[in-house]
C-alpha positions in Angstrom: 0.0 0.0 0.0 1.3 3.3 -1.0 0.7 6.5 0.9 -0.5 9.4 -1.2 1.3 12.8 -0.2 -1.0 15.6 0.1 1.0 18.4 0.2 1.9 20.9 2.4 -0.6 22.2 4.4 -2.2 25.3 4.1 -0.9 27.2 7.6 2.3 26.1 6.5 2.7 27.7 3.3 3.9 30.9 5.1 5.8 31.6 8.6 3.8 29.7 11.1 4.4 30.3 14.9 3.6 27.3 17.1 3.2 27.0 21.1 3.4 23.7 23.2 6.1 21.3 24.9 9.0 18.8 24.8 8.0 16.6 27.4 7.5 19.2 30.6 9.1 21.9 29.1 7.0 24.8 27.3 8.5 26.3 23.8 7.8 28.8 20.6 8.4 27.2 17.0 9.0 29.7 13.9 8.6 27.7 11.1 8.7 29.0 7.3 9.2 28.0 3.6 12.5 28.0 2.4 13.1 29.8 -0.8 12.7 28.7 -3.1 9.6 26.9 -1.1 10.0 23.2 -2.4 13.4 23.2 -0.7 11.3 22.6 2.4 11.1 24.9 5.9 13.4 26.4 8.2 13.1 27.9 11.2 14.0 28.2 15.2 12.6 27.2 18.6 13.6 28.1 22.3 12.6 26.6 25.5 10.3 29.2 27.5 13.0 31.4 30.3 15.7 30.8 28.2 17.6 32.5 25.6 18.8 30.0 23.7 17.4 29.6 19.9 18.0 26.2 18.3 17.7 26.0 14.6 15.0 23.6 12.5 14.8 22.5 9.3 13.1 19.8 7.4 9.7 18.6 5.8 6.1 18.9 6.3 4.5 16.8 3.6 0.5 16.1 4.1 0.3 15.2 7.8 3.6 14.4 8.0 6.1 16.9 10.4 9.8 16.1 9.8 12.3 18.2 11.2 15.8 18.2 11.9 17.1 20.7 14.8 20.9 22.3 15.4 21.9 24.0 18.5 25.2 25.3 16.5 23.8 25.5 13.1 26.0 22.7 12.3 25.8 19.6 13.9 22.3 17.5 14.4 21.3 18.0 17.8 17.7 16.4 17.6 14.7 15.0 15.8 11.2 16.0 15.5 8.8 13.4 14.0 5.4 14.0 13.8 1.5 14.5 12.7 0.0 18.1 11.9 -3.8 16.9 12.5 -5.5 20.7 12.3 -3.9 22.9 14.1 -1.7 21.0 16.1 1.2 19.2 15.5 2.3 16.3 17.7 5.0 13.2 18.0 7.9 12.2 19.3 11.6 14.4 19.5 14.4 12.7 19.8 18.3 13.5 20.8 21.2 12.9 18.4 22.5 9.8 20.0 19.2 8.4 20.6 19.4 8.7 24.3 16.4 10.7 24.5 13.3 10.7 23.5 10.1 13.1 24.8 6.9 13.6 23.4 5.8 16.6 22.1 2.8 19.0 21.2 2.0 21.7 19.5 -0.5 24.2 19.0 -0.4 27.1 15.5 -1.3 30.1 16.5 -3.4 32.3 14.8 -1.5 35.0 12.5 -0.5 38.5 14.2 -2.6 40.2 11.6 -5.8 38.1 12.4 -5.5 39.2 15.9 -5.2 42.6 15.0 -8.2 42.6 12.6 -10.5 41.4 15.6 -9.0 44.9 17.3 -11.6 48.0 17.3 -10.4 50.9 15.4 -9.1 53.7 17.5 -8.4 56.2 15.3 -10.8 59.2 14.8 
């Protein structure tokens, strides 16, 4: 049986942002196209309290959310593989070596602009 892709979904076909955790621990995803787009996405993430921003990269094909993360921009530092089911995205991220492994899950939040639209006009 093969699996039909479906392409990339819709919130992801410009800079997402993305709230949630790595087992315990709360975090902010940036994820965008690369350009040209079919070269796949890029982005970064940091742990909530820290300063830290740790580079993705990788696929999101259909409901499938492959990424590959860098702490130094050079050298693999983890895995993210999971399953964008609306507006969330969840799986399993796993360390370099394999030594660790934590769930985790995401939520897309809704575009700047979409909150600001929703804003009364002040102006007069």
């Amino acid at each position: 049986m093969s699996v039909q892709s479906t392409g990339v979904p819709s919130v992801f076909r410009q800079a997402a942002t993305l709230r949630g955790t790595i087992g315990d621990d709360g975090v902010q995803v940036t994820i965008r196209p690369k350009v040209p787009a079919d070269e796949g996405f890029e982005g970064e993430y940091f742990f909530f309290g820290q300063s830290l921003k740790i580079l993705i990269a990788g696929d999101i094909d259909g409901e499938l959310f492959q990424l590959e993360e860098s702490q130094d921009g050079t050298h693999i530092s983890g895995e993210w593989d999971g399953i964008v089911s609306g507006d969330k995205v969840a799986g399993t991220w796993v360390s370099a070596d394999g030594s660790v492994t934590k769930l985790f899950a995401l939520q897309i939040m809704p575009p700047p602009d979409a909150a600001a639209s929703r804003k009364p006009n002040l102006k007069h």
